[in-house]
C-alpha positions in Angstrom: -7.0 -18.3 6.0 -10.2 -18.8 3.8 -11.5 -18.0 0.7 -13.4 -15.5 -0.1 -16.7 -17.4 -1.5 -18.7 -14.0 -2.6 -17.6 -11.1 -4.9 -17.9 -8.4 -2.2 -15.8 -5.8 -0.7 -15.4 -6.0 3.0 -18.1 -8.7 3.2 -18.7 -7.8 6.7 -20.0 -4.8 6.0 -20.9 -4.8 2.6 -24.4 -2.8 2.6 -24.9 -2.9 5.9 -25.8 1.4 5.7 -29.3 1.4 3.8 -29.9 4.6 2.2 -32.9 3.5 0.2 -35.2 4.1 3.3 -36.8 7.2 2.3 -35.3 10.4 3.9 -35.2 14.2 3.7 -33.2 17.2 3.7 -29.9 16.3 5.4 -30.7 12.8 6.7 -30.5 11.8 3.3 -27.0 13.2 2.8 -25.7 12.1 5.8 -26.7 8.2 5.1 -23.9 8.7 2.5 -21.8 10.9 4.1 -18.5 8.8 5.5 -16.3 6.9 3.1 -14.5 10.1 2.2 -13.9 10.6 5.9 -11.7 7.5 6.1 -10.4 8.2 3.0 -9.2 11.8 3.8 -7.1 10.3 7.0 -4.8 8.9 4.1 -4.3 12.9 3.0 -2.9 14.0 6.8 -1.3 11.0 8.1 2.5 11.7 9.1 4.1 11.2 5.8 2.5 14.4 4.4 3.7 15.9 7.8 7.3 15.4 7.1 7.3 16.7 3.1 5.3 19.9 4.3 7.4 20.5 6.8 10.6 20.2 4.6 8.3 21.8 1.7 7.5 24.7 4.0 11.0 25.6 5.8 13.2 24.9 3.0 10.8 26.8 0.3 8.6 29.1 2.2 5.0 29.4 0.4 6.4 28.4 -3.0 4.5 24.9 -2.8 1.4 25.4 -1.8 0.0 25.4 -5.3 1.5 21.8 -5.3 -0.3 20.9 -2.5 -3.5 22.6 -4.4 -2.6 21.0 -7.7 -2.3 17.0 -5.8 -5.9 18.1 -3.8 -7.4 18.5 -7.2 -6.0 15.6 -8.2 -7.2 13.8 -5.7 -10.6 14.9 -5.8 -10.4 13.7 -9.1 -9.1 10.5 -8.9 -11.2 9.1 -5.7 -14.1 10.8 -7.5 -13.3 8.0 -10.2 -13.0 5.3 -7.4 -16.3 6.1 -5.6 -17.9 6.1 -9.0 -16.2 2.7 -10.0 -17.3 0.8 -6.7 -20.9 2.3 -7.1 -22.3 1.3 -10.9 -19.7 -1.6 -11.1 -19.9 -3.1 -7.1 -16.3 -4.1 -7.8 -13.0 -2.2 -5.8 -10.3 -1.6 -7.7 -8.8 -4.9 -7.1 -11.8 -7.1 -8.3 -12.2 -5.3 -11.7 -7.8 -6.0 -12.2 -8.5 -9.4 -11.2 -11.5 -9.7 -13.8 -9.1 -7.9 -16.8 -5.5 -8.4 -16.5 -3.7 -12.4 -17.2 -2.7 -13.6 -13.9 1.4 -12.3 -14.0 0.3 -8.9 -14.5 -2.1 -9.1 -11.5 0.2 -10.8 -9.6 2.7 -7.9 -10.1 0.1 -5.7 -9.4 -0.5 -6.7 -5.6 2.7 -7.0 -4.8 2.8 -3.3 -5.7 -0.5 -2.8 -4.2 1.0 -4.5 -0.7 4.4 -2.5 -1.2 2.3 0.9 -1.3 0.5 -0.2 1.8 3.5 -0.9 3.9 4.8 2.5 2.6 1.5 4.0 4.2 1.9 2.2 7.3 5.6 2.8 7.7 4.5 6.6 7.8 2.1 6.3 10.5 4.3 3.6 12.7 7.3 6.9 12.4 4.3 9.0 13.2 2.7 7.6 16.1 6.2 6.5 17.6 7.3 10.1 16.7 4.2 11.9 18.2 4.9 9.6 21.9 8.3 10.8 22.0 7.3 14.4 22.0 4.2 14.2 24.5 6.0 11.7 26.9 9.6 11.6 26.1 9.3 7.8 25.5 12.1 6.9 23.0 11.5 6.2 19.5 12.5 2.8 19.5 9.9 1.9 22.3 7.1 4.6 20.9 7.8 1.9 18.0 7.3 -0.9 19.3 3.9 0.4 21.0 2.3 0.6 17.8 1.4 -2.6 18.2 -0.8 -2.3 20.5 -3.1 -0.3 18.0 -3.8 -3.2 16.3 -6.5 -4.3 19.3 -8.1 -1.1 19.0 -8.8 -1.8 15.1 -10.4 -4.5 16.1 -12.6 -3.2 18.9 -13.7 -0.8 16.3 -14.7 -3.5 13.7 -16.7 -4.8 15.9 -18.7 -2.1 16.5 -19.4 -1.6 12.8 -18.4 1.2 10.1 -20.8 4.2 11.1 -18.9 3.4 14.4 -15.7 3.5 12.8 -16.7 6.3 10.8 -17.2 8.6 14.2 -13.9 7.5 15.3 -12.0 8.9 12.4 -13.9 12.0 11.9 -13.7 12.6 15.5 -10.0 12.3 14.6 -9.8 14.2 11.9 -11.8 17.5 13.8 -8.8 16.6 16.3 -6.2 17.8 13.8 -7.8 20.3 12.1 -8.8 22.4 15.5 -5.3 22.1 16.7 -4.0 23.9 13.6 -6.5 26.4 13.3 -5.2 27.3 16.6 -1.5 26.9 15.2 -2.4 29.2 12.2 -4.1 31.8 15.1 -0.7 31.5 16.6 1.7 31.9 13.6 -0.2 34.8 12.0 1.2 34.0 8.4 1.1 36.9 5.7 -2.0 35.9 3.8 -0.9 38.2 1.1 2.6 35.9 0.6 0.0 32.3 0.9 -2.0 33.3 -2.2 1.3 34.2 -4.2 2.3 30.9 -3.3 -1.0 29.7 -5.2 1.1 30.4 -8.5 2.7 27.9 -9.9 6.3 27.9 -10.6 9.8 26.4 -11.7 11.1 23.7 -9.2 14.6 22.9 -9.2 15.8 19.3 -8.3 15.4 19.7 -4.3 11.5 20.9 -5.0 11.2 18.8 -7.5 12.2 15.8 -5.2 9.7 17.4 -2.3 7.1 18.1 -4.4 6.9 14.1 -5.9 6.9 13.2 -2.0 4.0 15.7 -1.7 2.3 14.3 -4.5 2.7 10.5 -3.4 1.7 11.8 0.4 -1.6 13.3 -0.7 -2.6 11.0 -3.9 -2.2 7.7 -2.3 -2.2 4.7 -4.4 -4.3 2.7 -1.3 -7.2 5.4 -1.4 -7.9 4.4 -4.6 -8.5 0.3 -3.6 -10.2 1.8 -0.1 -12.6 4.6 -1.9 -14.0 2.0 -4.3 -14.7 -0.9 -1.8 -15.7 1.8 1.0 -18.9 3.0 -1.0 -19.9 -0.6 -1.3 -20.9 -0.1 2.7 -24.0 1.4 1.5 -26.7 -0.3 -0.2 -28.3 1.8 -2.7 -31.7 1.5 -5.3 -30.3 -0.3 -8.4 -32.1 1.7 -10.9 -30.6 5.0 -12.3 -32.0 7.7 -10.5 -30.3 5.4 -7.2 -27.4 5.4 -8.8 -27.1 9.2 -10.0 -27.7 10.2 -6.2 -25.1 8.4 -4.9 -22.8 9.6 -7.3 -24.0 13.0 -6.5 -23.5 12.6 -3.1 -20.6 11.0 -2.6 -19.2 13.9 -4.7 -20.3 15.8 -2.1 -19.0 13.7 1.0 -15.6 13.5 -1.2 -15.2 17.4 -1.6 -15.8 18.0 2.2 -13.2 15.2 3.5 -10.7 16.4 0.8 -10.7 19.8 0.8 -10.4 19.2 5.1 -7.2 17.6 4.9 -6.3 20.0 1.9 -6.6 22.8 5.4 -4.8 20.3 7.4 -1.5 20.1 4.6 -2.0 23.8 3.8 -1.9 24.4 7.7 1.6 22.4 7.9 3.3 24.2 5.0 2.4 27.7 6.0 3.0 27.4 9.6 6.3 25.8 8.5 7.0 28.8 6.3 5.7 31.4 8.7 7.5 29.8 11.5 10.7 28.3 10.3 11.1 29.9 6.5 10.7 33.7 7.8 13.2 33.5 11.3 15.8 31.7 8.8 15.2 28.5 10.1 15.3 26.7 6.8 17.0 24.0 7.7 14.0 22.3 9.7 13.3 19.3 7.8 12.4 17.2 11.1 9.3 17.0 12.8 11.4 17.0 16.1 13.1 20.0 15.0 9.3 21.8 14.4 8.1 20.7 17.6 10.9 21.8 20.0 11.3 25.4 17.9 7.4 25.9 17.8 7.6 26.9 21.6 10.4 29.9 21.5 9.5 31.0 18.0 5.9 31.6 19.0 6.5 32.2 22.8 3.6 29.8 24.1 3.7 25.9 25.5 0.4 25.6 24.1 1.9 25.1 20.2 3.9 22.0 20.6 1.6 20.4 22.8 -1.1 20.8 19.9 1.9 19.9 17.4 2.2 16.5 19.0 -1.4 15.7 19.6 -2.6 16.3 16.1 0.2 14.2 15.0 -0.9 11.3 17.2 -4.4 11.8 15.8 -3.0 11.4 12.2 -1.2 8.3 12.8 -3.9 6.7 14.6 -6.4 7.8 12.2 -4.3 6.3 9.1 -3.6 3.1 10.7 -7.1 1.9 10.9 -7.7 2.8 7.2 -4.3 1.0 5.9 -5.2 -2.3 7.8 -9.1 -2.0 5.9 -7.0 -1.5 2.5 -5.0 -4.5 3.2 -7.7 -6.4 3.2 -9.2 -5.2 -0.1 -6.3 -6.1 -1.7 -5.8 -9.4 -1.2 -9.4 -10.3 -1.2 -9.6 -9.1 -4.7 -6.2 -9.7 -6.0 -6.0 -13.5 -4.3 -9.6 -14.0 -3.1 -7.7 -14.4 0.1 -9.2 -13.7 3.6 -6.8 -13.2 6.6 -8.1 -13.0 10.2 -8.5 -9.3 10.6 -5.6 -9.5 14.0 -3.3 -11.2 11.5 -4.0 -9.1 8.9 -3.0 -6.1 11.0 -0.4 -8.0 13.0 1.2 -8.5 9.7 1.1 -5.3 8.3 2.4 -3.7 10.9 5.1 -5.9 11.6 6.6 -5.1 8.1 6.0 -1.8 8.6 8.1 -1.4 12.4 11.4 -3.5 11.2 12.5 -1.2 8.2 11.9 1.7 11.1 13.1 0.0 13.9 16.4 -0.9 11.4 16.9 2.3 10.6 16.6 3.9 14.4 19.2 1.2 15.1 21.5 2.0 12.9 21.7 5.3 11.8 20.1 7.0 14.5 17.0 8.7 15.3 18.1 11.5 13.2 17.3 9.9 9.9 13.8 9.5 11.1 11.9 12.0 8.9 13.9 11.4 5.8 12.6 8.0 6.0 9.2 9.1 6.2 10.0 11.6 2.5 11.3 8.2 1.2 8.0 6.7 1.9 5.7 9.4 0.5 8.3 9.0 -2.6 7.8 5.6 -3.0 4.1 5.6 -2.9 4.0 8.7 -6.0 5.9 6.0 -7.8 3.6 3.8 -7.8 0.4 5.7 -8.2 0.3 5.0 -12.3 -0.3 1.6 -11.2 -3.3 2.4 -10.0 -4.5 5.4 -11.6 -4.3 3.8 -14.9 -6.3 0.6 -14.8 -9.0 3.2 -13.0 -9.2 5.1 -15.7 -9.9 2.4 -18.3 -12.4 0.9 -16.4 -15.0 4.2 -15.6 -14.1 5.0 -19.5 -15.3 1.9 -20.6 -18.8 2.1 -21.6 -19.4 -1.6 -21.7 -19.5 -2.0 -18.3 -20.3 1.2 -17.1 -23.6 2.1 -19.1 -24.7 5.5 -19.4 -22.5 6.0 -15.5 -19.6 5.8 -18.1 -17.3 9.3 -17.5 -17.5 11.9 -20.5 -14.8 12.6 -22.5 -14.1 16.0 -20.5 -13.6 14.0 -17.5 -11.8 11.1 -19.3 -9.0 13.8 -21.3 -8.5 15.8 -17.9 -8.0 11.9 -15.5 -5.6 11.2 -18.9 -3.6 14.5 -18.4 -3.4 13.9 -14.6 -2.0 10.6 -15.5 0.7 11.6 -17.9 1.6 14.2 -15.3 2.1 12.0 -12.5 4.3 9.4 -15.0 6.1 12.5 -16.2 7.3 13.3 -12.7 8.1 10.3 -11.5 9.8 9.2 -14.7 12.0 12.6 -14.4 12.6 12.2 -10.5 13.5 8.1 -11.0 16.1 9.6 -13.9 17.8 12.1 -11.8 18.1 9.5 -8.8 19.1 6.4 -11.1 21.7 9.1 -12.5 23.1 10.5 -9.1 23.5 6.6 -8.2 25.5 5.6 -11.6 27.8 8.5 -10.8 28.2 7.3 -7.2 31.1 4.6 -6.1 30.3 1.7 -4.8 26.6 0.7 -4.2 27.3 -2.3 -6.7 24.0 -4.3 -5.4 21.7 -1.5 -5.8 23.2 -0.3 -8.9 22.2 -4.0 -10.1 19.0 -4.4 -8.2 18.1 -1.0 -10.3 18.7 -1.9 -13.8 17.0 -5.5 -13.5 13.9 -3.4 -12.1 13.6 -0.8 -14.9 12.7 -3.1 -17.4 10.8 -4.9 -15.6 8.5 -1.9 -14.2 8.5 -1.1 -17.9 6.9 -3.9 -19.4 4.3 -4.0 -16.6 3.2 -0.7 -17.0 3.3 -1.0 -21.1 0.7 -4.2 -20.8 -1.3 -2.4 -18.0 -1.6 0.8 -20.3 -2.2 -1.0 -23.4 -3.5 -4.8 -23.0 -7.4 -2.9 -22.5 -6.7 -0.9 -25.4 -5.5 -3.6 -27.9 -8.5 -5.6 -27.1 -11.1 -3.1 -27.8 -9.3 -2.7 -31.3 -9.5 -6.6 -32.0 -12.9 -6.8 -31.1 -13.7 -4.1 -33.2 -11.7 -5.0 -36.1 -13.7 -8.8 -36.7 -15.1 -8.8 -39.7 -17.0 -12.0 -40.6 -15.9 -13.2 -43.6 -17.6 -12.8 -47.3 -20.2 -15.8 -48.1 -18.5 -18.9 -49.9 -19.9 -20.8 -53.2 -22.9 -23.2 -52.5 -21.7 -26.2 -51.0 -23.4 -29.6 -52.3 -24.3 -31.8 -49.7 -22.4 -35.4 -50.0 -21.0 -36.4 -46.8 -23.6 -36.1 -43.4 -21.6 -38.7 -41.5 -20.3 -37.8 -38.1 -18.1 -40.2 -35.6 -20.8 -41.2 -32.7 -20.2 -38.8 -29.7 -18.4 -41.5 -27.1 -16.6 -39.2 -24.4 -17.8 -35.6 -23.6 -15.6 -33.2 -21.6 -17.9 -30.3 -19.9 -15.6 -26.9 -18.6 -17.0 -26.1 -15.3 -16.2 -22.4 -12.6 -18.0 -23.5 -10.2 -20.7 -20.9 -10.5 -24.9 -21.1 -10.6 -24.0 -22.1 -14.7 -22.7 -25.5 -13.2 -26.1 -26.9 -13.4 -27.5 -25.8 -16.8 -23.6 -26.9 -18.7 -24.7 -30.4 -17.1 -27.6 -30.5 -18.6 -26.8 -29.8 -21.8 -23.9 -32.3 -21.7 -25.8 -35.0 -20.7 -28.8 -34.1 -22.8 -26.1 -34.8 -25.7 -25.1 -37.8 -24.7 -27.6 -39.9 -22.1 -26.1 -42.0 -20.2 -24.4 -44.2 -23.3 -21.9 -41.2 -23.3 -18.6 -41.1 -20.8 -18.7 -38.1 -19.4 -14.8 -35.4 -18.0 -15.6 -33.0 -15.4 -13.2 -30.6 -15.7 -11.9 -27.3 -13.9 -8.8 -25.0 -13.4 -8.2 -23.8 -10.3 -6.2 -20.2 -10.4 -4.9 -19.5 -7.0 -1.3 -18.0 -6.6 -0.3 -21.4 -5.1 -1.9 -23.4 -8.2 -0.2 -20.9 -10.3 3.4 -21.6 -9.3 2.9 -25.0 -8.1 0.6 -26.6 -10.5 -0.4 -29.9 -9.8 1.7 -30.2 -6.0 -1.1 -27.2 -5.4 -2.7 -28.4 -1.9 -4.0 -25.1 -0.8 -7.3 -24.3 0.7 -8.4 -23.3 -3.0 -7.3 -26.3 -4.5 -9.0 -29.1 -2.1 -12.5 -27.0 -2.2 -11.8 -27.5 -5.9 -11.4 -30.9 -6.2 -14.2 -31.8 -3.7 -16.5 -29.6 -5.3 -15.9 -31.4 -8.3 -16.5 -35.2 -6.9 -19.7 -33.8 -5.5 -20.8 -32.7 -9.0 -19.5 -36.7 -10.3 -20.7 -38.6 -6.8 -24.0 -37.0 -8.1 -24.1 -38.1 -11.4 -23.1 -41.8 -11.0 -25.5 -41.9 -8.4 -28.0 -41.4 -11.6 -26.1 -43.4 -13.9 -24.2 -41.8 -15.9 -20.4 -42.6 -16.2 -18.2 -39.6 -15.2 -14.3 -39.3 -14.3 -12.9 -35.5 -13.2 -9.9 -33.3 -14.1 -7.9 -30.7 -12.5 -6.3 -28.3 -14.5 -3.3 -25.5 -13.2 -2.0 -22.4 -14.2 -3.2 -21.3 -17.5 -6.9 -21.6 -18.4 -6.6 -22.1 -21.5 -4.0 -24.4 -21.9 -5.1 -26.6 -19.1 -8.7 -27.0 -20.8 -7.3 -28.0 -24.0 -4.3 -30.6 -22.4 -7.1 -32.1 -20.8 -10.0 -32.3 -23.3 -6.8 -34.2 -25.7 -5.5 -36.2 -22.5 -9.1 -37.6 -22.3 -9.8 -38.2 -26.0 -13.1 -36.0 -25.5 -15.5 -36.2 -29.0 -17.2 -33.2 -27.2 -16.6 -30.1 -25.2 -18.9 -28.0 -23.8 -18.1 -24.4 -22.1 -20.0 -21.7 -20.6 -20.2 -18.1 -22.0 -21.3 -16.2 -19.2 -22.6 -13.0 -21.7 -20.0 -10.3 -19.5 -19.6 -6.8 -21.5 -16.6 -5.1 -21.9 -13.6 -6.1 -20.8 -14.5 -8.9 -19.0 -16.0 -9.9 -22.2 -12.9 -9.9 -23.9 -10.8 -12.1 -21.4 -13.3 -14.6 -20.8 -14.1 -14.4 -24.6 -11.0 -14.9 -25.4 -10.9 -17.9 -23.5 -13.2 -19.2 -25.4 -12.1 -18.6 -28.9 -8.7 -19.7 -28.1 -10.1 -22.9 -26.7 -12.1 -23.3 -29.8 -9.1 -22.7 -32.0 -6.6 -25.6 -30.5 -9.3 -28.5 -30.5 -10.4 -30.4 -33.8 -13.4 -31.3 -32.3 -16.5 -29.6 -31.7 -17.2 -26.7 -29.2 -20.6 -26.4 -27.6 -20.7 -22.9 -26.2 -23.8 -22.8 -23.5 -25.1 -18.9 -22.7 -25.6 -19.0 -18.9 
């Protein structure tokens, strides 16, 4: 395990597609054309499979304008993302880690992590799923195979991500010609597809199918993968650079989308036309679809597609979860995993909840295990729709690439419509399992959460907010009476205490220090080291993080003594700003100096508030060095 020492998403990669070599017509496009590709897998992997299918033959064509409403979403959303990862260079990760206090960040990877084993779950069912119908192989075993993809991940990296890129689209063509030929099979009423276009009422089944639809196509993951996916390119910093591969990643994000859109559309009509119409309603397994596709359309050709195209989705997906994995805790923790373990892992937590389930309630609860997956992922999309939307908004950081306030009112309304449904869906099912006997653990497990989920999603909504209207709301204060001059005497500057991150500023904070004080001066090297092990450990911290810390540190002293000057250093834990001022007191500093690093927006307002705070708790003077 290492830490990550530069900023960058997928650092292995990161640029390694130049489209600033000059091109023309569709050589240009296609330099940018890709991310969307792998994002799109996300939209057809086998968790949307099992809510169109149940969508489809318990509902007919009613949903389709769900599935329409979350593709528009969608396009909206990873829109957002690509644009974010662009201007900014930052995934979604980075830019919570730069804005939110460490709790809140905290919470939001282990939510981030949750959604990916969701995801992963999904294609594991899939994939084992998918072998059972082609071969016969039992689920428990088509299971346990899934491990073996893992390798082929790998082999892929190597080969780098226009590579990886083929590899998935190839995929994705896979699926979408087998259900062309599905649709030339079925022969649905085109007439009855458009009616289902029209929104209408959903009672508490659709409603319930229609949040799983919602959490299967707008997938939490996408957005941390979409914004550290663009990243792969390198593009021309100035603005006309930027503008084109905004435009065209638009583009590449419209033709990905709108080809899984087909592929969902596909599942829910041939489910209606197939099962819905001949009274098959009951269908809400994929088993169920693939053994009645044969007799209900009278060829062998239909399942054989069935199951091939849902091997292609699993396989697809996989590769994509494992490269979202790594965003996440690269940006949340800084935290680098081996890419085998990284997958090993992620697909280990993924097969025991299914290979639990096959164990002990039988293969037949398969499929509503992948709905409960898609569910669980819509539930926690606000948590990353939200802190999305405040960060393209923001025209601090985003310049003139900031989105208008068209854009900005219609991402809010999708945003409110998401928490809406899965605020009235997590009512109806906390309900139904108050009214229930028994279930005492859950029923306990359930009300600790609610608050809990609460308050995170209160400071995530509003923390951004509240700091924009304190920033905005300093007013320097009215000029004082003349004050006569009697008293110029200051206590001789003996101990100076200099903040240091560990950043290119290191060398110009020194400086000034000792420029204050020569070498007559005793000089406290301080620093706070915020891993997740510091963070919970404080000072019994002895991760990787924490020893590159504290050597990094006795290099900067080793260096000075070595030129005279007197130095001692100091590790601080947990809480920047309580660490920095427990220190600078425990040392007796006369002095402390501190970087301001000029950020805008809202990094501006953490790492200014750092400062003030800082500057607040300590009676003795703050130099504050612009680096």
């Amino acid at each position: 395990m290492n830490r990550v020492q530069a900023d960058q998403s997928l650092s292995e990669v990161h640029e390694s597609v130049d489209t600033t070599t000059p091109r023309k017509g569709w050589k240009r496009i296609l330099a940018y054309i890709g991310p969307a590709y792998l994002v799109s897998v996300g939209y057809m992997d086998p968790g949307n499979w099992a809510t169109d299918l149940q969508g489809g033959s318990r509902f007919g064509y009613q949903l389709i304008w769900v599935l329409l409403m979350s593709n528009l979403m969608a396009l909206l959303l990873q829109g957002l993302s690509a644009r974010l990862g662009i201007v900014r260079r930052r995934d979604l990760a980075q830019a919570n880690r730069e804005t939110y206090p460490p709790l809140v960040n905290f919470c939001l990877y282990i939510l981030a992590e949750l959604a990916i084993a969701a995801t992963d779950l999904a294609e594991v069912l899939g994939m084992a799923i998918g072998i059972n119908l082609l071969t016969g192989l039992p689920l428990i075993w088509g299971t346990v195979i899934t491990l073996l993809d893992t390798f082929l991940f790998l082999l892929l990296q190597r080969y780098g991500i226009r590579k990886m890129e083929a590899f998935i689209i190839a995929l994705v063509a896979t699926i979408g010609c087998s259900f062309l030929v599905e649709l030339f099979l079925a022969k649905p009423h085109l007439g009855e597809v458009v009616n289902g276009l029209v929104p209408s009422v959903l009672d508490n089944g659709a409603l319930y199918i229609s949040v799983g639809i919602i959490g299967a196509t707008v997938m939490p993951h996408n957005l941390y993968l979409h914004s550290a996916l663009v990243q792969t390119r390198k593009i021309s910093d100035d603005k006309p650079g930027i503008w084109r591969a905004i435009r065209y990643n638009l583009i590449d994000s419209f033709i990905a989308l709108n080809s899984a859109f087909f592929v969902n559309t596909a599942i829910m009509v041939l489910a209606a036309a197939v099962f819905f119409k001949t009274g098959n309603t009951q269908v809400a397994r994929i088993e169920d679809a693939h053994r009645l596709l044969q007799p209900l359309l009278g060829t062998r050709l239909a399942p054989v597609l069935f199951a091939v195209a849902l091997i292609a989705a699993g396989q697809s997906s996989t590769v994509t979860g494992t490269l979202a994995g790594q965003i996440v805790m690269e940006g949340y923790l800084r935290l680098r995993l081996n890419p085998w373990l990284r997958r090993l892992l992620t697909r280990l937590i993924a097969i025991i909840p299914a290979v639990a389930v096959i164990l002990i309630y039988g293969e037949g609860k398969v499929d509503d295990l992948l709905v409960l997956s898609q569910v669980i992922l819509s539930l926690q999309l606000g948590f990353a729709v939200i802190p999305l939307i405040h960060f393209v908004s923001d025209k601090e950081t985003m310049g003139e690439f900031a989105i208008s306030w068209r854009i900005k009112v219609l991402a809010w309304l999708v945003a409110l419509i998401l928490v809406i449904l899965n605020v009235k869906l997590v009512a109806e099912e906390t309900t139904q399992l108050f009214h229930s006997d028994g279930l005492w653990i859950w029923k306990i497990l359930l009300t600790l959460a609610i608050p809990g989920f609460t308050w995170l999603f209160l400071i995530m909504t509003f923390q951004p907010l509240v700091r924009k209207y304190k920033a905005r709301r300093q007013i320097p204060p009215m000029h004082g009476d003349v004050v006569n001059l009697r008293n110029l005497l200051v206590k001789p500057t003996e101990r100076i205490a200099v903040s240091l991150d560990f950043s290119i500023a290191d060398e110009k904070l020194i400086a000034h220090a000792v420029t204050q004080g020569k070498k007559s001066v005793h000089y406290i090297l301080l620093h706070v080291v915020e891993s997740v092990s510091a963070s919970y450990l404080g000072s019994a911290s002895d991760d990787d993080e924490t020893r590159r810390d504290r050597n990094r540190l006795e290099a900067y002293a080793h260096q000075l003594r070595d030129m005279g000057y007197q130095v001692e250093t100091a590790l601080g834990y947990r809480s920047r700003v309580n660490e920095i001022i427990r220190i600078v007191k425990d040392s007796k500093a006369d002095l402390l100096v501190m970087g301001a690093h000029r950020h805008s927006g809202l990094k501006d307002y953490l790492f200014g508030e750092t400062i003030e705070d800082v500057r607040h708790a300590l009676p003795i003077p703050v130099l504050i060095v612009n680096v």
